[in-house]
C-alpha positions as CSV (number, residue, x, y, z in Angstrom):
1,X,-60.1,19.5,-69.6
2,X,-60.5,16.0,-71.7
3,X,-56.7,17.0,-73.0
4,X,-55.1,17.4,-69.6
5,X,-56.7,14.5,-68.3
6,X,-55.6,12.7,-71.4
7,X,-51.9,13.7,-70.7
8,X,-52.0,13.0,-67.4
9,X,-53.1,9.1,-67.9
10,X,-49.7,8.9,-70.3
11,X,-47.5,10.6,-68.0
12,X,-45.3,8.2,-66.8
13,X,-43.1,10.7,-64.3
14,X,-42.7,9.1,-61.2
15,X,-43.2,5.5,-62.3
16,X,-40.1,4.4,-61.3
17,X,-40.9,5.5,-57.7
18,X,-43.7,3.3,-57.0
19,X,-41.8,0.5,-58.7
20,X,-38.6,1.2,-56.1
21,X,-40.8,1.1,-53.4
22,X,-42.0,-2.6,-54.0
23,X,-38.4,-3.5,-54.8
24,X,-37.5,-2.1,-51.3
25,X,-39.9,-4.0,-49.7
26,X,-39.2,-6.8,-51.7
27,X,-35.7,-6.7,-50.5
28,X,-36.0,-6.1,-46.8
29,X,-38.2,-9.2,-46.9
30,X,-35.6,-11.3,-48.4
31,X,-33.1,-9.6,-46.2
32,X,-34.8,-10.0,-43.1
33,X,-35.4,-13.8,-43.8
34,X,-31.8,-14.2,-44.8
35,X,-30.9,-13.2,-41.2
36,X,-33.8,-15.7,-39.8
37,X,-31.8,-18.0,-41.9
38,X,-28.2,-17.2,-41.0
39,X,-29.3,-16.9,-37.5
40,X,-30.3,-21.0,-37.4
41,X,-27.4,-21.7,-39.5
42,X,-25.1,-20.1,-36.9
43,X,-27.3,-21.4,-33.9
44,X,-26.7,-24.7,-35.9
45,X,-23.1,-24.3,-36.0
46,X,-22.6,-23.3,-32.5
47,X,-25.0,-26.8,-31.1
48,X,-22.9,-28.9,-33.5
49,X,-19.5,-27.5,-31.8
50,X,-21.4,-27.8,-28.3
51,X,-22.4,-31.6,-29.0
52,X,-18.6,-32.7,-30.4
53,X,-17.2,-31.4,-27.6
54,X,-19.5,-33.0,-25.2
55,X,-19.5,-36.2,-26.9
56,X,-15.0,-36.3,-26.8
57,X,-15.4,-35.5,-23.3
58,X,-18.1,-38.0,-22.3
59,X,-15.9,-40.9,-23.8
60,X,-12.9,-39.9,-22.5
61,X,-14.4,-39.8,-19.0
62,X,-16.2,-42.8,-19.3
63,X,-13.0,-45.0,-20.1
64,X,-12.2,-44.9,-16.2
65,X,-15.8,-43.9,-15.2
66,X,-19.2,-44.3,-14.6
67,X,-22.1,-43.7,-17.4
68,X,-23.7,-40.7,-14.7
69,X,-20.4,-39.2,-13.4
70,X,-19.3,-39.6,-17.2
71,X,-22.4,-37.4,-18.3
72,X,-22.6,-34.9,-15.9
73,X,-18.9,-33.8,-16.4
74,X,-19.7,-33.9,-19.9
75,X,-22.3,-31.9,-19.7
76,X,-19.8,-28.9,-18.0
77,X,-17.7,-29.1,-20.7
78,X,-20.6,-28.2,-23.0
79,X,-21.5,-25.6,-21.0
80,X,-18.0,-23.9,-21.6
81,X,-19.4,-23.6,-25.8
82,X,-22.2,-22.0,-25.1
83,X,-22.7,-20.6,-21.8
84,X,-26.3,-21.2,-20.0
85,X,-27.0,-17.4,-19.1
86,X,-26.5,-16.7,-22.7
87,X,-27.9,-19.5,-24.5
88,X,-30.4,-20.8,-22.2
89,X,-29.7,-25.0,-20.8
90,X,-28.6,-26.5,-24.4
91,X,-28.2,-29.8,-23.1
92,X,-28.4,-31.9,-20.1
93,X,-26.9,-35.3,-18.5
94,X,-30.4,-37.2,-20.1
95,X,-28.9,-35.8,-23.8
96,X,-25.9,-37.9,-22.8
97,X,-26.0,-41.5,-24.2
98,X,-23.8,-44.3,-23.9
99,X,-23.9,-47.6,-26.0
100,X,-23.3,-49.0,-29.1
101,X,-22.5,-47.5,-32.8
102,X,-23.2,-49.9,-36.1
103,X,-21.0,-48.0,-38.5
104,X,-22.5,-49.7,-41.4
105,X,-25.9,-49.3,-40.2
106,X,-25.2,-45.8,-39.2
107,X,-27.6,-47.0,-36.1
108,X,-26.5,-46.1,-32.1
109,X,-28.1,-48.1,-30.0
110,X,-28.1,-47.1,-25.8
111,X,-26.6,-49.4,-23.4
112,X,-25.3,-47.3,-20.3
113,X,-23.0,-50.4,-19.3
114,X,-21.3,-50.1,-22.6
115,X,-18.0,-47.8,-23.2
116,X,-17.7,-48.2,-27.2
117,X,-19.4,-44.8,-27.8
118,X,-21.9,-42.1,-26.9
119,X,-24.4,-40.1,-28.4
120,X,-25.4,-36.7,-27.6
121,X,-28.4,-34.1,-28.6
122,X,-28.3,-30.5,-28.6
123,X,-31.0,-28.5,-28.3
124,X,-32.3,-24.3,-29.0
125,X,-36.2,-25.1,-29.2
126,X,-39.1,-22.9,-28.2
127,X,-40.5,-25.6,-25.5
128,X,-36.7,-25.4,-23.8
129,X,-37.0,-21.8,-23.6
130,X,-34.4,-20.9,-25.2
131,X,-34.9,-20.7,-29.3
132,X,-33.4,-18.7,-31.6
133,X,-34.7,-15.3,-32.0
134,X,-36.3,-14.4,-35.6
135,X,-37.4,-10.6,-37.4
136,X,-39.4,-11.3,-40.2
137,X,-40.9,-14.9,-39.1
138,X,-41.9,-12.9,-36.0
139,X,-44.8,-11.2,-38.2
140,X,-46.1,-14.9,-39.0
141,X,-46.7,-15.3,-35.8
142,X,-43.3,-17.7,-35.5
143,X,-41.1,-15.9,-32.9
144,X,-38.4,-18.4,-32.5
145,X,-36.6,-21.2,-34.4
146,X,-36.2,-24.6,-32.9
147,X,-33.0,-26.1,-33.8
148,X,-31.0,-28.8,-33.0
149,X,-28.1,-30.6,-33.2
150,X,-26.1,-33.8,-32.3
151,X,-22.7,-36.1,-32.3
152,X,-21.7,-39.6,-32.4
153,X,-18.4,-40.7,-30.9
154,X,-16.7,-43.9,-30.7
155,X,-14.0,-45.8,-29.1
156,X,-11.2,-47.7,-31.0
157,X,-7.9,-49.1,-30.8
158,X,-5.4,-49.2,-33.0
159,X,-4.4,-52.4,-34.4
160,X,-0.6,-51.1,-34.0
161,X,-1.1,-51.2,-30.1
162,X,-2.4,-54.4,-30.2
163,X,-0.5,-56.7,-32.8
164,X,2.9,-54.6,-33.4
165,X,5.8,-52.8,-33.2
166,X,5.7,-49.2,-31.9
167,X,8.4,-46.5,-30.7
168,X,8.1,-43.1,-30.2
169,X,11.7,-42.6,-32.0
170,X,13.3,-44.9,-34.5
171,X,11.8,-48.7,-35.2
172,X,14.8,-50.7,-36.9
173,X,14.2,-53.8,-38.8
174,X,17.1,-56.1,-39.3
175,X,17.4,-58.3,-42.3
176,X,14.9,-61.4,-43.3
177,X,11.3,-61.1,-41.4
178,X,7.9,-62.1,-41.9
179,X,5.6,-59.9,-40.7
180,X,1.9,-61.6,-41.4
181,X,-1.4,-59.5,-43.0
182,X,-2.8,-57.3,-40.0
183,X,1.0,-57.2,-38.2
184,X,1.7,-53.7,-37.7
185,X,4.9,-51.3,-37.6
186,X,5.0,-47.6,-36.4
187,X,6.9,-45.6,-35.4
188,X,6.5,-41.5,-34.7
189,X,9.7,-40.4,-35.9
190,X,11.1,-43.2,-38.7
191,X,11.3,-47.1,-39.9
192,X,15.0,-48.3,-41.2
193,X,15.0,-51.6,-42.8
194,X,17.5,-54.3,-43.5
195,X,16.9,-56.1,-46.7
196,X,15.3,-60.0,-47.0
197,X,12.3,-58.7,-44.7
198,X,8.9,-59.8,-45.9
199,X,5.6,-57.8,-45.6
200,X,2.6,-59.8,-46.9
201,X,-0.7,-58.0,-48.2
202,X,-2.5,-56.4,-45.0
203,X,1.1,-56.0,-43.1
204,X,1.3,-52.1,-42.3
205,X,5.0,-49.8,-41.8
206,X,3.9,-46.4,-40.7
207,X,5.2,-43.3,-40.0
208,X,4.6,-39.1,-40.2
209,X,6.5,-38.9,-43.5
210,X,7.4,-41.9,-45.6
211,X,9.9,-39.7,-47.2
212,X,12.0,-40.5,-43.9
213,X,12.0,-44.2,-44.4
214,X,16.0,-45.7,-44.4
215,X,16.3,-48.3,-47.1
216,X,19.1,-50.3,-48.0
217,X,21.4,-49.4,-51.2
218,X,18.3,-51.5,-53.0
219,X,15.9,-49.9,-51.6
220,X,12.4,-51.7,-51.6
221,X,13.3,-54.6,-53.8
222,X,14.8,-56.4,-51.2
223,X,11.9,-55.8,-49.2
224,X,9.0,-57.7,-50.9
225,X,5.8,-56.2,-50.3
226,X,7.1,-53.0,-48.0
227,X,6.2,-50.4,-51.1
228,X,2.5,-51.6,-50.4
229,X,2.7,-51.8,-46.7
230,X,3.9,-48.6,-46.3
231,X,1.4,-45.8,-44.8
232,X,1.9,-42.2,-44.1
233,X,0.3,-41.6,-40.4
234,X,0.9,-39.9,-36.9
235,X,-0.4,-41.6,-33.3
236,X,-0.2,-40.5,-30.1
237,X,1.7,-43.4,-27.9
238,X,-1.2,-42.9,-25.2
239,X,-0.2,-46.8,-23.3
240,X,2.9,-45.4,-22.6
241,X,1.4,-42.5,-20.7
242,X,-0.4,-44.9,-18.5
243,X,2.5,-47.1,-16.7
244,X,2.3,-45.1,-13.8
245,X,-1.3,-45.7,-13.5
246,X,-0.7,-49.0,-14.4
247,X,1.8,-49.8,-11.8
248,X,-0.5,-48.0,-9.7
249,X,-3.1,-49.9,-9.8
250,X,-0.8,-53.2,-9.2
251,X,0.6,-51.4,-6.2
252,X,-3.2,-51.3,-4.7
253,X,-5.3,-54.0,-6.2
254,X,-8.8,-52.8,-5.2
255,X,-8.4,-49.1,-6.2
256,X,-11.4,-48.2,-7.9
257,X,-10.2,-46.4,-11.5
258,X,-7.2,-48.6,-12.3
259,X,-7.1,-51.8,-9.6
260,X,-5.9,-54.9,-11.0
261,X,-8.1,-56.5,-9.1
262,X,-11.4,-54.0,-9.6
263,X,-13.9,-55.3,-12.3
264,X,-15.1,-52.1,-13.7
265,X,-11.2,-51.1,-14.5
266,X,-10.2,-51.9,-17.7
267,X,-6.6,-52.9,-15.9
268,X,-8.7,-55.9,-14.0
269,X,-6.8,-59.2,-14.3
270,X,-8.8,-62.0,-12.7
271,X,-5.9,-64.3,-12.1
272,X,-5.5,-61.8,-9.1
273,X,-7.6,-63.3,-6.2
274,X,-6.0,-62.0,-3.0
275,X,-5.5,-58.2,-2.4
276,X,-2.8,-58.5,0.5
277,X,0.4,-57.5,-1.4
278,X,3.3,-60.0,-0.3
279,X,6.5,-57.9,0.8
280,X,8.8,-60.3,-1.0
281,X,12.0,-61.0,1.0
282,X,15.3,-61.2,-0.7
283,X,17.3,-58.9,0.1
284,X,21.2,-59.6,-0.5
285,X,20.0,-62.4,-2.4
286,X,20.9,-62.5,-6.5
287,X,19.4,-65.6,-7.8
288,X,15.7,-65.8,-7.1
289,X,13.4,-68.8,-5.6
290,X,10.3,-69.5,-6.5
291,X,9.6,-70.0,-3.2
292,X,9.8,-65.9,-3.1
293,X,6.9,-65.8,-4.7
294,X,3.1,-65.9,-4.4
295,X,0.6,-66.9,-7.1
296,X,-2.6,-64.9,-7.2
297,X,-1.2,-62.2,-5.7
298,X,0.9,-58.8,-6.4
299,X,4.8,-59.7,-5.0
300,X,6.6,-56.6,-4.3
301,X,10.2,-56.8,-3.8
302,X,12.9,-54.2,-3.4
303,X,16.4,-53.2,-3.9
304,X,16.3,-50.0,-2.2
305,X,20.2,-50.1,-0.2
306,X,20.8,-53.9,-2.0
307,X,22.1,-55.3,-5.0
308,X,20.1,-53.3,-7.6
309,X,20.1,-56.6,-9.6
310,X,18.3,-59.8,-9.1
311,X,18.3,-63.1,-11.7
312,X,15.6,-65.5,-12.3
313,X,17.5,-68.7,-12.5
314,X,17.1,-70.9,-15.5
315,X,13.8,-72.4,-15.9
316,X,12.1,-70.5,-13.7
317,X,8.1,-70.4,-14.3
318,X,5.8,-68.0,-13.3
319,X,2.3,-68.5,-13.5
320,X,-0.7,-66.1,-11.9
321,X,1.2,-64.2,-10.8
322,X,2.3,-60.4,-10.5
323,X,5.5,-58.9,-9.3
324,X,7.0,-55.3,-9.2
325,X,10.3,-54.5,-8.0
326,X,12.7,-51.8,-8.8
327,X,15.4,-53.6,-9.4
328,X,17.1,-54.6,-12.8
329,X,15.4,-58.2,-13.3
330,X,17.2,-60.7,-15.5
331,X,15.4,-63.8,-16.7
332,X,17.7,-67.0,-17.8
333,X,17.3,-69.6,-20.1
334,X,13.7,-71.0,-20.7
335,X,12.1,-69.1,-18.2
336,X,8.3,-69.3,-18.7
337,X,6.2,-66.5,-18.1
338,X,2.2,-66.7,-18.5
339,X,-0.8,-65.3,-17.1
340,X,1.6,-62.6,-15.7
341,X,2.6,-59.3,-15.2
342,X,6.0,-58.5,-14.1
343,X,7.0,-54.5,-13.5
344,X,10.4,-53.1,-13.0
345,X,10.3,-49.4,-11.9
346,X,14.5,-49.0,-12.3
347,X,15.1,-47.1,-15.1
348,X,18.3,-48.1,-16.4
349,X,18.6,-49.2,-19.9
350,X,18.4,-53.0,-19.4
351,X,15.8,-52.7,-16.3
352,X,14.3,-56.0,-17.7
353,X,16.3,-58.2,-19.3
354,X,17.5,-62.2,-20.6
355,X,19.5,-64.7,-22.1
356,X,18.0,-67.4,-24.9
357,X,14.6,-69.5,-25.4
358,X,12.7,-66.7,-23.1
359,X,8.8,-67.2,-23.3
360,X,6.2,-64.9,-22.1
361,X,2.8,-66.4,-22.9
362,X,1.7,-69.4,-24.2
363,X,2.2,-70.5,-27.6
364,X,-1.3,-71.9,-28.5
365,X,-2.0,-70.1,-31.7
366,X,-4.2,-67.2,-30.6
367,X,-6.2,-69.6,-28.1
368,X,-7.3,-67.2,-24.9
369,X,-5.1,-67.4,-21.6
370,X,-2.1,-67.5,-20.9
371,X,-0.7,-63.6,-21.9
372,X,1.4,-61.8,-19.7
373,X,3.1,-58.4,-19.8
374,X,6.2,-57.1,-19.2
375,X,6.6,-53.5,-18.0
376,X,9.6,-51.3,-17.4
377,X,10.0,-47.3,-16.7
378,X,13.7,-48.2,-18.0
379,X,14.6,-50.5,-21.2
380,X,14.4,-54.2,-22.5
381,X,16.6,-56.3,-23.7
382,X,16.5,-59.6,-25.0
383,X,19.6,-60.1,-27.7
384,X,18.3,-63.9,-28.1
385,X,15.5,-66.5,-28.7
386,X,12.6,-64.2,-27.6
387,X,9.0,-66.2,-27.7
388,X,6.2,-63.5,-27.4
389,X,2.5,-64.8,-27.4
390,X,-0.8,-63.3,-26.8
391,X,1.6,-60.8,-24.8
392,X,3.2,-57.4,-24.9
393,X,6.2,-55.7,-23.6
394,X,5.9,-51.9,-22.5
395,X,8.8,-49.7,-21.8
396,X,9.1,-46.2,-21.4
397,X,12.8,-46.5,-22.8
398,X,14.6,-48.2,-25.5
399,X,13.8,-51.8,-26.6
400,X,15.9,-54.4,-28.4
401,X,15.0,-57.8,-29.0
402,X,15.8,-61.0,-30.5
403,X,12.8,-63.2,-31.8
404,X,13.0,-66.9,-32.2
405,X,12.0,-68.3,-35.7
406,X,8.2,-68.9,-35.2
407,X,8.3,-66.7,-31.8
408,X,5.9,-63.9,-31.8
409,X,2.5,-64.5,-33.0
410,X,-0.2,-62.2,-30.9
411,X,2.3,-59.9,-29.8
412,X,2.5,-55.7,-29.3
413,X,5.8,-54.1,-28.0
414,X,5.5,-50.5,-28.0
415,X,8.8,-48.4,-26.4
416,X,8.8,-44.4,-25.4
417,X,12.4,-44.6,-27.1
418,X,14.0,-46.5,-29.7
419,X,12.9,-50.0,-31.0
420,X,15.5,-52.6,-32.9
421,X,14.3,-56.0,-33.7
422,X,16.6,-58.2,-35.4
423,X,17.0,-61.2,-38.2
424,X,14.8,-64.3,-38.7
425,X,11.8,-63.6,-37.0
426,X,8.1,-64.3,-37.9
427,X,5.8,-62.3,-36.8
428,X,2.0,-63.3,-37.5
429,X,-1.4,-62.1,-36.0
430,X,-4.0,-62.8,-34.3
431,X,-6.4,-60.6,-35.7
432,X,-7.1,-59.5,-31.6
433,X,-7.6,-63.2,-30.6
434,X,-6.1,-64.4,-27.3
435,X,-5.2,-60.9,-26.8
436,X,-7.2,-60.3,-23.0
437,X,-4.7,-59.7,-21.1
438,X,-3.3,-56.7,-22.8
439,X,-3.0,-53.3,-21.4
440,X,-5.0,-50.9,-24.3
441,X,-5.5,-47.1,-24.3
442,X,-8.6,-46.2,-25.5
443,X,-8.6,-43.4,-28.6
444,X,-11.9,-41.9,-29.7
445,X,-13.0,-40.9,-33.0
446,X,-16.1,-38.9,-33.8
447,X,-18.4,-41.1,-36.2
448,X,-21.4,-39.0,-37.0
């Protein structure tokens, strides 16, 4: 009996079965957490993609919005990530901030009056109701996972839309420019320069592929400081988009998204003090009166069954005032245009044009007051002596201008077509100063 009991102590038959078992266990543990794990990580994912999308859609609506009406159609658009009969209420309008971002800081600070950006919270948490499920954690007592999530978004605009040159098809660049630090060229198909142009450090030519850029037979030697200047990039030419909201909130001052004369639209030009629109009165006439026109108010004047063409006669100054017409507008010699927006809805290729020593805005070097915009659903030309400060020029067709020697400081032209801008110019910046009176299109870039 002492032997068989001695040989059953050193039998080791069947070990490896007891040692298997533990291993099993072993692994079904570390399996089971591996899909608590994976589960929050996906739960994770899913909040992150819920709160992004929120965020885009909360500053996109509040550009023309209110903070409330902002959050509560962001909040839908949440809803469309992750449904609330599936994932329980992940967010509401009170996860929806508005305010402030310090990018250096990395700090968001709330200010529902503020449009600059937004910050929202996603939530799958055991006190919501809705957490995310576990196996193993379950026999802890820990039955769900709270998990969270959030995004920071913020508003910007481009230095290109504000202090540049912009087309949607070609920008050409005669011979012997300045373009100043911060001045800005794009364009969303290609740049062709002349040679003698100048592009000091901080200047920027842009495009989707530099590859595409047309040089002269010396390529960029005769273009000091364009190698450096040169950026690969794409933008969406939003302004452009918005004429006809533009125009439309000239055509009815008080309208409440995009009135020129509403506060809380970023369109809102206070030189505008009188909502009656004055039905301007020249019809047969060519050569326009100042008389024609009211200051502080929108002027509307048409050529529907008249001369399609009507001439601001040399001189001719326009202060405080707006007008929009559809005919083909020509301005003459030294006609002054500040604080001012005038709008022609023709769209034939020279729907606003003039002869020499043409300024729009005031040339007090960057000083605020005095911009004005020009704004055509045709073209623009101005073959000579353009002055452009503090101003822009928008045109959903081609452009082509003519700068005087010192005459654009301040300035943004952006076309829906092609751009040519020919010899001798300067072009310096204003680094955004004296720039109020510019039309902008918000873009929105996710920050955290």
């Amino acid at each position: 009996m002492a032997a068989k009991i001695t040989d059953f102590l050193r039998d080791e038959d069947g070990a490896i079965t007891a040692l298997s078992l533990q291993m099993f266990l072993a692994t079904c543990a570390i399996g089971a957490l591996a899909v608590d794990f994976g589960n929050g990580m996906s739960a994770q994912t899913r909040l992150q993609v819920a709160a992004d999308a929120t965020a885009h859609a909360a500053l996109v609506t509040r550009e023309f919005h209110s903070a409330d009406a902002s959050a509560e159609e962001a909040v839908k658009i949440g809803a469309l990530n992750m449904p609330a009969g599936k994932y329980g209420n992940v967010m509401t309008a009170s996860d929806v901030n508005f305010g402030s971002w310090d990018r250096d800081a990395q700090v968001f600070t709330i200010d529902p009056t503020l449009k600059d950006a937004v910050m929202v919270q996603t939530h799958r948490t055991q006190a919501n109701g809705n957490g995310v499920v576990t196996f193993l954690m379950r026999l802890a007592g820990r039955e769900q996972l709270d998990v969270n999530a959030g995004s920071v978004f913020e508003t910007y605009y481009p230095t290109c839309f504000k202090e540049g040159l912009v087309a949607q098809e070609r920008v050409e660049i005669q011979s012997n420019n300045l373009f100043a630090s911060g001045f800005c060229i794009h364009s969303e198909h290609y740049a062709s320069f002349n040679s003698g142009n100048t592009f000091e450090t901080g200047s920027v030519v842009s495009m989707p592929r530099l590859a595409d850029v047309e040089l002269p037979s010396s390529g960029l030697e005769s273009n000091t400081g364009l190698a450096d200047a040169l950026l690969a990039g794409q933008r969406q030419i939003k302004i452009i988009g918005r004429i006809k909201d533009i125009i439309a909130g000239i055509e009815n001052p008080t309208d409440p998204l995009y009135g020129i004369m509403t506060p809380t639209s970023p369109y809102y030009r206070p030189y505008i003090t009188n909502a009656t629109v004055n039905q301007v009165k020249a019809r047969g006439k060519t050569n326009l009166d100042p008389n024609y026109f009211k200051t502080g108010q929108v002027n509307y004047m048409t050529c529907k069954n008249d001369n399609q063409h009507k001439t601001f006669a040399d001189g001719f100054e326009i202060h405080d005032t707006v007008i929009v017409s559809d005919c083909i507008l020509t301005f003459s010699s030294g006609t002054v245009i500040e604080d001012s927006i005038i709008v022609s809805t023709n769209t034939d290729v020279a729907a606003l044009n003039g002869s020499a020593n043409i300024t729009i805005g005031r040339d007090d070097h960057c000083a605020e007051g005095g911009g004005s915009t020009l704004i055509t659903l045709g073209g623009v030309s101005f073959p000579s002596g353009l002055g452009l400060y503090g101003s822009q020029i928008l045109a959903v067709g081609d452009v082509s201008v003519t700068s005087n020697a010192d005459g654009m400081e301040g300035a943004s032209i952006v076309s829906g077509g092609q751009l040519d801008v020919t010899s001798n110019g300067t072009f310096g910046f204003c680094g955004g100063d004296g720039l109020g009176n510019t039309y902008q299109a918000a873009y929105f870039r996710l920050a955290k």
